[in-house]
VMD Tcl script that draws the C-alpha trace (Angstrom):
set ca {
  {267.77 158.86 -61.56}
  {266.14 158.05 -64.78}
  {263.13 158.90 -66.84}
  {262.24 157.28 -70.21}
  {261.03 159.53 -72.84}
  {256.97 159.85 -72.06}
  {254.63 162.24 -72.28}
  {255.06 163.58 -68.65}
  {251.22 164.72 -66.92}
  {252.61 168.67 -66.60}
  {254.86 170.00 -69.19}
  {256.93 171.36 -66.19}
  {257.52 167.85 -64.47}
  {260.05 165.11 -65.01}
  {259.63 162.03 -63.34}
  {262.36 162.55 -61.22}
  {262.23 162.99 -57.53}
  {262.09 166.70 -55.29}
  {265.62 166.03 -53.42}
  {265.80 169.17 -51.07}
  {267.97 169.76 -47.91}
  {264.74 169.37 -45.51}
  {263.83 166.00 -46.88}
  {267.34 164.33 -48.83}
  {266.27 161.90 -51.43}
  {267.91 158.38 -50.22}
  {270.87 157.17 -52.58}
  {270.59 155.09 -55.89}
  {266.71 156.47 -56.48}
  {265.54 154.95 -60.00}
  {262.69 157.21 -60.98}
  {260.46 156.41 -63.78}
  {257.42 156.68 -65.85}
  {255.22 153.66 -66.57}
  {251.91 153.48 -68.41}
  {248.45 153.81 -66.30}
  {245.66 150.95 -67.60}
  {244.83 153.17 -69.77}
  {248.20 154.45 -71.38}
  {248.09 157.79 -68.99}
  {251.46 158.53 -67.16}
  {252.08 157.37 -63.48}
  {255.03 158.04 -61.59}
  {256.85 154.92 -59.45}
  {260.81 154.58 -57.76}
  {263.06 151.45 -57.06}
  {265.63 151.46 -54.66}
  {267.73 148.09 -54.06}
  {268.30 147.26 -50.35}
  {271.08 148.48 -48.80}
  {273.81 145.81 -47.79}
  {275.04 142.87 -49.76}
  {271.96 140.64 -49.70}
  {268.35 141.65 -49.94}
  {266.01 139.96 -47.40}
  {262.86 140.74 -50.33}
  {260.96 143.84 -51.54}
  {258.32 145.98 -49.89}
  {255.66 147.59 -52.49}
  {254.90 151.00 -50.54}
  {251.80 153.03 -51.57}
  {250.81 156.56 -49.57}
  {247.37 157.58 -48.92}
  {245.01 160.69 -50.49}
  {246.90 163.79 -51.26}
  {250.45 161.74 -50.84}
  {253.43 161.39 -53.15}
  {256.64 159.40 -52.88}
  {258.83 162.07 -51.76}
  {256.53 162.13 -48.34}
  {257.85 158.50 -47.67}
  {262.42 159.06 -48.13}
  {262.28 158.61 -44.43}
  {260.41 155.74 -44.54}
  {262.01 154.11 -47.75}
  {265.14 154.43 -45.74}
  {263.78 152.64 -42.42}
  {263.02 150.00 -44.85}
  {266.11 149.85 -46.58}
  {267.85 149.62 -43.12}
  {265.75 146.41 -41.98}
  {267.27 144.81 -45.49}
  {264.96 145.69 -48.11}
  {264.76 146.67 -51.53}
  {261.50 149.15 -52.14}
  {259.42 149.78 -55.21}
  {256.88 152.42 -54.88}
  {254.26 154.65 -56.86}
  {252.38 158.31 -57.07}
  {248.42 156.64 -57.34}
  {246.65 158.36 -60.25}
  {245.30 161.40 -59.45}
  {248.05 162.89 -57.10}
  {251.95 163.21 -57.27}
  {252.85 163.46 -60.45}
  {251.24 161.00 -61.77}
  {248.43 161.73 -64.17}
  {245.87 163.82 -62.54}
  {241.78 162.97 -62.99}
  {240.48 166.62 -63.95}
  {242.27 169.65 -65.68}
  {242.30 171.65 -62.46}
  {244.97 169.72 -60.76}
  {244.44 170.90 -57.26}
  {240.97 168.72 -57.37}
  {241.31 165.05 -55.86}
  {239.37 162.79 -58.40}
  {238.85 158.89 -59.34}
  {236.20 158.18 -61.37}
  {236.07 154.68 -60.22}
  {237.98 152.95 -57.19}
  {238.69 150.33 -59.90}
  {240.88 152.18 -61.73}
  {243.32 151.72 -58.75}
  {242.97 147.89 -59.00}
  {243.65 148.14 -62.80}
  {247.19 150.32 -62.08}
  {248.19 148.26 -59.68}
  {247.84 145.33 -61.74}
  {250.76 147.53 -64.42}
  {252.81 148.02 -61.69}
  {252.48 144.52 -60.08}
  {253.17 143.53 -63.71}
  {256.26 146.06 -63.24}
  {257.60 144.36 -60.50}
  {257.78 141.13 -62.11}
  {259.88 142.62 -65.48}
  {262.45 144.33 -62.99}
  {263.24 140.77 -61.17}
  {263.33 142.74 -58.06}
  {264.10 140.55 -55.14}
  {261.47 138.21 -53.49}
  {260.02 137.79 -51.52}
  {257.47 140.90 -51.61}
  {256.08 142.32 -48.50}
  {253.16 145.21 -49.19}
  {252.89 148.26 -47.14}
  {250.50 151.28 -47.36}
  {248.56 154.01 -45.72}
  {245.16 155.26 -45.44}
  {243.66 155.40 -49.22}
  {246.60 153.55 -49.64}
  {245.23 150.56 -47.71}
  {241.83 150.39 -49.12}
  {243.88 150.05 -52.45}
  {245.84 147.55 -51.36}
  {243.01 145.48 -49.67}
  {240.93 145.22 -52.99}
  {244.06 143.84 -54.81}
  {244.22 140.66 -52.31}
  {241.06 140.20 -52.61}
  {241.66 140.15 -56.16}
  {245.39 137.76 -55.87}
  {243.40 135.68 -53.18}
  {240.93 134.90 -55.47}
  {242.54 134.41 -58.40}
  {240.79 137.28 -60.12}
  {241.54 137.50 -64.24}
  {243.53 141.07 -63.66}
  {245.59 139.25 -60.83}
  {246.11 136.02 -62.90}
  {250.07 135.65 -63.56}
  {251.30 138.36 -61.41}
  {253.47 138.38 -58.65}
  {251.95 138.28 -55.29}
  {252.86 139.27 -51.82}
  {253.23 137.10 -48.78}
  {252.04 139.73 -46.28}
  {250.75 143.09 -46.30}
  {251.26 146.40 -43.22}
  {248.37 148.87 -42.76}
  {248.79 152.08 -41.35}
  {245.33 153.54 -40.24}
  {243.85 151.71 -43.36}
  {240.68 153.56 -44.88}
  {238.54 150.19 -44.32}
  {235.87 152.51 -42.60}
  {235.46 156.48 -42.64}
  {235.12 158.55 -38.51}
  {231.77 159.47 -40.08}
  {227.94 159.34 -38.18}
  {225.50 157.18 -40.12}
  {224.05 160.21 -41.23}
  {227.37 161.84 -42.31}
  {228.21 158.74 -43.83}
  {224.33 158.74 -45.65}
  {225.31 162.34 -46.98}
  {228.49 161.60 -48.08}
  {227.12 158.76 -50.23}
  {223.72 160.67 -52.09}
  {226.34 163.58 -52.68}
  {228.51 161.20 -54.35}
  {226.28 159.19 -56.34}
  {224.00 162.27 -57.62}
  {226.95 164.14 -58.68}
  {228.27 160.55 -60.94}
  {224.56 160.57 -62.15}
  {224.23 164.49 -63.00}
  {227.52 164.45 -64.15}
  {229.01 166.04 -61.94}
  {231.38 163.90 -60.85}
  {234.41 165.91 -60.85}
  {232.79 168.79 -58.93}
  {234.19 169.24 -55.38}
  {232.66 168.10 -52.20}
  {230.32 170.96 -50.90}
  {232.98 172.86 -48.69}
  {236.26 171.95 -50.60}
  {238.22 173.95 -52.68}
  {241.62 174.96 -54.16}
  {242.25 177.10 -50.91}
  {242.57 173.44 -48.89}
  {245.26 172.01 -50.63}
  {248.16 170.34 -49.28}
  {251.08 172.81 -47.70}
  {248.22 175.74 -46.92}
  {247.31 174.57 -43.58}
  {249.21 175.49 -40.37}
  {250.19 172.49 -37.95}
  {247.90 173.80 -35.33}
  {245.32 173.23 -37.58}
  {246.75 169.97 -39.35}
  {244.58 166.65 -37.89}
  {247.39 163.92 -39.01}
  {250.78 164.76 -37.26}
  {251.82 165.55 -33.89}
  {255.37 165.83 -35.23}
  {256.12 169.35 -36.16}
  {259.05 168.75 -37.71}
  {257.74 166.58 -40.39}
  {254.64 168.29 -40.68}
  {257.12 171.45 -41.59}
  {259.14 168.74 -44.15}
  {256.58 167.99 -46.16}
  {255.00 171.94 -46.06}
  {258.96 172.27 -48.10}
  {258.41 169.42 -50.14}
  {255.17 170.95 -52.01}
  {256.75 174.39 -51.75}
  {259.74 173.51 -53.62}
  {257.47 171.12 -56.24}
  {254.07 172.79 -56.20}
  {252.86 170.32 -58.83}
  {252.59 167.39 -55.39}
  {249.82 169.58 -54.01}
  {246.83 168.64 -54.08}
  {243.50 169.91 -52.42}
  {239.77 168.35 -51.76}
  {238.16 165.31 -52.58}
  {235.15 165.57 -55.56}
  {231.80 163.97 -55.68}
  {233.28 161.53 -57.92}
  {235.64 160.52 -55.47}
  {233.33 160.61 -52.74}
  {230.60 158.29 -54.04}
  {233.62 155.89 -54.98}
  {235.43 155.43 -51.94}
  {231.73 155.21 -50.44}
  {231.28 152.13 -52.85}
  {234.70 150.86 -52.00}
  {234.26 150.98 -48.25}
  {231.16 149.14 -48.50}
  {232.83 146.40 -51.04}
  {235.67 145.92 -47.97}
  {232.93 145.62 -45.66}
  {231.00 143.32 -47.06}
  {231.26 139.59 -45.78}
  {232.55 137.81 -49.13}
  {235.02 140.14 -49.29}
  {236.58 139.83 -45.65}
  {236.18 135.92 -46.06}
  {238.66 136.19 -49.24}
  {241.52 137.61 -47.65}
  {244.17 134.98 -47.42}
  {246.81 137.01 -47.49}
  {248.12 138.13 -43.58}
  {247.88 141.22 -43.06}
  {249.24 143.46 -40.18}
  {246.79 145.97 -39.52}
  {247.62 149.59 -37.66}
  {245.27 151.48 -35.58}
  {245.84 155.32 -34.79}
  {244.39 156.10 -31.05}
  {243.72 160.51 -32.19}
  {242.68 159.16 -35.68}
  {239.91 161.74 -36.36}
  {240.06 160.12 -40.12}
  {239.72 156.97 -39.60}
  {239.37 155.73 -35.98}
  {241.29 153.27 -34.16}
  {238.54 151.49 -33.15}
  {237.35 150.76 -36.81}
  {240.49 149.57 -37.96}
  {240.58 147.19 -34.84}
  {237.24 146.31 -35.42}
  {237.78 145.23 -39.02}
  {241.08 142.94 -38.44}
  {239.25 141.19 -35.99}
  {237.35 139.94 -38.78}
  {240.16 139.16 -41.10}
  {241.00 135.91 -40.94}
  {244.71 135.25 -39.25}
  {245.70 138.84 -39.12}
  {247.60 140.66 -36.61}
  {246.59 144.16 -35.07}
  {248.52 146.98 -33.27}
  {247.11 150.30 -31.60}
  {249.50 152.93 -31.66}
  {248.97 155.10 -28.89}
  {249.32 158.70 -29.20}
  {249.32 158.97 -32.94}
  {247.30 160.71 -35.41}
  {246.06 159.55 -38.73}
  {249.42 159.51 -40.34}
  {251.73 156.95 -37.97}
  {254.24 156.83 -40.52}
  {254.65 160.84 -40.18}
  {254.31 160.69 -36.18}
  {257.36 161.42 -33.94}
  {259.55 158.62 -33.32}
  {258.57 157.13 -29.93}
  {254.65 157.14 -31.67}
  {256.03 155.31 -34.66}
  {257.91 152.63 -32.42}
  {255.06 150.40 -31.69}
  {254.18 150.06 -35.48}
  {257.91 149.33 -36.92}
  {258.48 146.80 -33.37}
  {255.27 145.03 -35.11}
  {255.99 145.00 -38.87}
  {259.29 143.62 -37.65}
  {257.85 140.67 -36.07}
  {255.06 140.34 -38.81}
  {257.55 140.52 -41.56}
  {260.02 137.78 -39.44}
  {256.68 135.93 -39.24}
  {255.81 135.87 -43.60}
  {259.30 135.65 -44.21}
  {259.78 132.55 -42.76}
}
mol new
graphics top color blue
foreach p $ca { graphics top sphere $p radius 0.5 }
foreach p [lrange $ca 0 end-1] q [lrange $ca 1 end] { graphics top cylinder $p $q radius 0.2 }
display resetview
C-alpha cells in the first residue's frame, strides 16, 4: 500500500490501512493521502476489481464516526459483483484531518466543506482513469453527502463543472431526515445555531463527551447492529488503531447537518435530482427511520426504494440474511444504470 510524503493529521498515523486478523484488509489496497479543499490531509483507497474486466467503479463513503477499514467486507462484496472501488475517510473522522484539536469531538464547521472534498476526490477519480462507468454508494451522513453533490452534478453547479459524474447512486438509511420530534428537532437546531453565533461551535452537544466514543459501548447497548459479530469487528478495529475513534457530535455540527437536512428537504432541491438513486430504508432505524427515508424517495423523481426488514441503522453492518434484500436491489439497480 502506498502513501506519498504529506503531512499526515497525527504524527502517529500513516495513511495506510489497520489490516488485523478480525477484519483482513482485501488484496492490492492502494492507500493514500490527497489534499482537503483547503490543503488539509484526507485519507482515500483504490482497489481494481477483481477478475479480468471491470464492469465500472463504485465511489463508497461511510457515515458519522466511520472509516474505511469498517467497509473491507463490503469493498469485497463489491469487488465480487465486478467492481473496482475508490473510497475516502470524510474530514473530521478516520484519519483524515480532524475539525478540532481534541480528536475524539465530531465537528464540521459547514456541511459545505463536504461538497468542496468531494469535488478533490471526484477530481481524483478522474486523474487515476479508474474504470467507468461510476456507480456511488454511501451510508447515513454518508448519504446526505452524497445527495448535495447531485444536486450539485445535476445542476451543473461551478464546483461540479468538468468532473466525472455517476450514473446512479445506493443509499443505506440515508440521513435525508433525523428520528427526532418537532420539538427535538427545534432544540437541536437553536443549540446549533447559538453555539456557531457565540462561538461555540466546536463545543459538544449538551450530553456528549469523550466517554461516548466509538469502541466504548457494549452491543447490548449499541442502536445500529444486530450482528454481534461485526459489532465485535469493528470494537478491534479502533482498539488496534485508536486514532479511528471518534465520539459526539458538536454544536457546530449540529446546527449544520440541521441546515443540510432542511436544504435536502426543500422542494428545488428534490426537483434537481436527476441522477437515480436507490434508496434503503432500515425497519429498527432509531437514527433515521424507515419511514422517512421511504417518504423522501417517493419524492425523488425516478428512484427506486427498498425496506429492509429487521435491520438497524447500519444495513451494511447487519447479519447476512438482513443485508440480502439491499445487495438483491443494488444488483438490479446497478444492472438497471449500467445498461
Amino acid at each position: 500500500m502506498t502513501s506519498p510524503s504529506v503531512t499526515a493529521p497525527s504524527p502517529t498515523s500513516g495513511a495506510d490501512l489497520t489490516d488485523i486478523p478480525e477484519n483482513p484488509c482485501p488484496q492490492g489496497a492502494d492507500a493514500f493521502w490527497f489534499d482537503g479543499y483547503d490543503g488539509k490531509p484526507l485519507r482515500g483507497a483504490v482497489w481494481s476489481a477483481t477478475g479480468s474486466q471491470a464492469r465500472g467503479t463504485v465511489l463508497l463513503f461511510g457515515g458519522r464516526t466511520e472509516f474505511i477499514e469498517k467497509y473491507f467486507e463490503v469493498v469485497t462484496q463489491l469487488r465480487e459483483r465486478g467492481f473496482a472501488v475508490a473510497t475516502m475517510d470524510w474530514r473530521g473522522q478516520g484519519l483524515s484531518a480532524r475539525g478540532t484539536e481534541n480528536r475524539l469531538k465530531g465537528h464540521i464547521d459547514h456541511f459545505n466543506e463536504f461538497d468542496r472534498d468531494v469535488a478533490k476526490f471526484m477530481k481524483l477519480v478522474g486523474e487515476r482513469n479508474l474504470p467507468q462507468p461510476l456507480v456511488g454508494m454511501a451510508h447515513s451522513m454518508g448519504g446526505n453527502n452524497l445527495m448535495r453533490w447531485l444536486h450539485l452534478a445535476d445542476t451543473d453547479a461551478p464546483l461540479a463543472a468538468g468532473l466525472p459524474k455517476m450514473k446512479g447512486v445506493a443509499l443505506s438509511a440515508p440521513m435525508v431526515d433525523l428520528r427526532l420530534s418537532t420539538g427535538a428537532m427545534l432544540s437541536m437546531r437553536l443549540m446549533g445555531f447559538t453555539g456557531i453565533a457565540l462561538g461555540l461551535g466546536d463545543k459538544y452537544l449538551p450530553g456528549g463527551g469523550d466517554d461516548k466514543a466509538v469502541g466504548l459501548d457494549t452491543f447490548e447497548d449499541n442502536i445500529v447492529t444486530s450482528d454481534p459479530e461485526r459489532f465485535a469487528r469493528q470494537v478491534a478495529i479502533v482498539k488496534a488503531n485508536s486514532e479511528l475513534a471518534l465520539a459526539s457530535i458538536t454544536l457546530g455540527w449540529a446546527g449544520s447537518a440541521a441546515e443540510s437536512i432542511d436544504l435536502l428537504q426543500s422542494d428545488s432541491f428534490v426537483a434537481s435530482i436527476k441522477t437515480p438513486v436507490l434508496f434503503a430504508g432500515a425497519e429498527k432505524d432509531v437514527l433515521v427511520s424507515e419511514k422517512q427515508v421511504a417518504a423522501y424517495a417517493r419524492r425523488v423523481r425516478g428512484s427506486t426504494y427498498v425496506k429492509c426488514d429487521g435491520c438497524k441503522h447500519e444495513i451494511l453492518m447487519e447479519r447476512d440474511e438482513l443485508q440480502a434484500p439491499f445487495w438483491t436491489a443494488f444488483d438490479s439497480f446497478a444492472e438497471s444504470v449500467l445498461a
